[in-house]
C-alpha positions as CSV (number, residue, x, y, z in Angstrom):
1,X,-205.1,-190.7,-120.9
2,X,-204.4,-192.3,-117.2
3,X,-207.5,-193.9,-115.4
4,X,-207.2,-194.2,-111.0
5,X,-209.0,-195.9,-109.3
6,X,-208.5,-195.6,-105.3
7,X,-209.6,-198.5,-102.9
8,X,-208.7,-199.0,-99.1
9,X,-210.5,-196.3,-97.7
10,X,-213.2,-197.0,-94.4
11,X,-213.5,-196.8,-90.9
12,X,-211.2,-196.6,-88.3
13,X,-210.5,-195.7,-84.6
14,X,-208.3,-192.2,-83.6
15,X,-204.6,-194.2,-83.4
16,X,-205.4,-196.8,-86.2
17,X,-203.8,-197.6,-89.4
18,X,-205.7,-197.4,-93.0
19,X,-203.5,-198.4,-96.1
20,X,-205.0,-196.6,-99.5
21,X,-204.4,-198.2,-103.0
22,X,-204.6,-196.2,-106.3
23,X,-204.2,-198.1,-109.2
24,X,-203.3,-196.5,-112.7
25,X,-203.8,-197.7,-116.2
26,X,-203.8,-196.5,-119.3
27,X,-201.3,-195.4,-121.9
28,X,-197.0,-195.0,-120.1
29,X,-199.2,-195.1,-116.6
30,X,-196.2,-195.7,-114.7
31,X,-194.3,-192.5,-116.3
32,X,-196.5,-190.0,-114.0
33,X,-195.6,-188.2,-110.6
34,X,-198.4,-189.2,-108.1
35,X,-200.2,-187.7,-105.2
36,X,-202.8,-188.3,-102.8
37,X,-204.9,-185.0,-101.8
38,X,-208.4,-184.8,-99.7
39,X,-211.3,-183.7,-98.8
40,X,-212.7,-183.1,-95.3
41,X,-216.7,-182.2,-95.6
42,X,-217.5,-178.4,-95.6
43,X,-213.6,-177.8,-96.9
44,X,-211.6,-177.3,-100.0
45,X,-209.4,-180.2,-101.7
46,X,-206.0,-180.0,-99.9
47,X,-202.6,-181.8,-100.6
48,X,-201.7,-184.4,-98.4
49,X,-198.8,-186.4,-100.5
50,X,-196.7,-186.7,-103.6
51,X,-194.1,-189.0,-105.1
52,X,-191.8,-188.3,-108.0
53,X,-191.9,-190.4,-111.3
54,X,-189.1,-191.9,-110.8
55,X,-190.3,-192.5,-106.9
56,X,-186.9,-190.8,-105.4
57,X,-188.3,-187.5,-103.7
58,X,-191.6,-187.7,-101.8
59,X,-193.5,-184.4,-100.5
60,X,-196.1,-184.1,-97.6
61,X,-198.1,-181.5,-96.4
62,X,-197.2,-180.9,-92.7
63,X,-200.1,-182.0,-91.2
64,X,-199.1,-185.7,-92.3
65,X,-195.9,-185.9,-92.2
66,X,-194.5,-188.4,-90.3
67,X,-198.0,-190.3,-89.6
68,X,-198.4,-190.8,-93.6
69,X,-196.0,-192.8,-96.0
70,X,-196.3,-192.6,-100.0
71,X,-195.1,-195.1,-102.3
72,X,-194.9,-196.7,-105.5
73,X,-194.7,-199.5,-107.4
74,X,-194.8,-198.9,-111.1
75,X,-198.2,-198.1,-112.1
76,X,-199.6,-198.0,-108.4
77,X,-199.5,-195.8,-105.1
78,X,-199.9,-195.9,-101.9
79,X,-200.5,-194.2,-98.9
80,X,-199.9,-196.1,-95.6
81,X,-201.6,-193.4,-92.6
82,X,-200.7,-194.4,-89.2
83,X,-201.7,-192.8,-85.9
84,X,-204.8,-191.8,-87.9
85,X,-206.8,-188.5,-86.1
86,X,-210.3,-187.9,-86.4
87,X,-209.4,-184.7,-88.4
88,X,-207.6,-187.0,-91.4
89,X,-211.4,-187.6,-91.9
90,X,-211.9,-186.9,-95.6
91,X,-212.2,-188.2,-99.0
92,X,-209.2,-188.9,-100.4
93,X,-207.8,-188.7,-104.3
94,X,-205.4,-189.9,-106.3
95,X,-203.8,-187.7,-108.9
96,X,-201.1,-187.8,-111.4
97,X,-199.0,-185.3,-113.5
98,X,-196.7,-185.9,-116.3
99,X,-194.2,-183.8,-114.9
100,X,-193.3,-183.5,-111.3
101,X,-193.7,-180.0,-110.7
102,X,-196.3,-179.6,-113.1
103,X,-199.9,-179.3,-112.9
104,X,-202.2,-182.4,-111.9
105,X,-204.0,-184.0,-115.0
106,X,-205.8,-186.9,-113.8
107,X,-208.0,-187.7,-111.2
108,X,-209.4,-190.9,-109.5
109,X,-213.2,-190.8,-107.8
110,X,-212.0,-190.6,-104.2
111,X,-212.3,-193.3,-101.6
112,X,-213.5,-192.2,-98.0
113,X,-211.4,-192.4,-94.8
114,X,-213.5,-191.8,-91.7
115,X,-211.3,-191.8,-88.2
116,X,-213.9,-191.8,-84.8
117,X,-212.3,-190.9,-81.8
């Protein structure tokens, strides 16, 4: 079992910079592949990021890439957003698999991102 807990989420102007934590514990936490999805209001959970176990490959959805960065250290992830839009607006989740193209086990509660323009 693998507990997340995200943090680093608020309120920020179109252009800005927002830096989200997600930290995992629990039993081999630091053994997982990691993503970050989200959750705009009125939409369906969508992938936004995802980092290998051992941290070497990193995937992004193509409405990120190259604004949002994911990382790891051990047992936590990151997700460093730059040039934030007012469409990144969402909830966003932190998720981990035991395998890195397998399916997504775990779940943190979400931390909210809100970009005004």
């Amino acid at each position: 079992q693998v507990q997340l807990v995200e943090s680093g989420g608020g309120l920020v102007q179109a252009g800005g910079s927002l830096r989200l934590s997600c930290a995992a514990s629990g039993r081999t936490s630091s053994s997982y592949a990691m993503g970050w999805f989200r959750q705009a209001p009125g939409k369906e959970r969508e992938f936004a990021a995802s980092i290998s176990r051992g941290g070497g490959s990193t995937f992004y959805a193509g409405s990120v890439k190259g604004r949002f960065t994911i990382s790891r250290d051990n047992a936590k992830v990151y997700l460093q957003m730059n040039s934030l839009k007012p469409e990144d607006t969402a909830v966003y989740y932190c998720a981990a698999r035991y395998v890195d193209a397998g399916p997504w086990m775990y779940w943190g509660q979400g931390t909210q991102v809100t970009v005004s323009s």
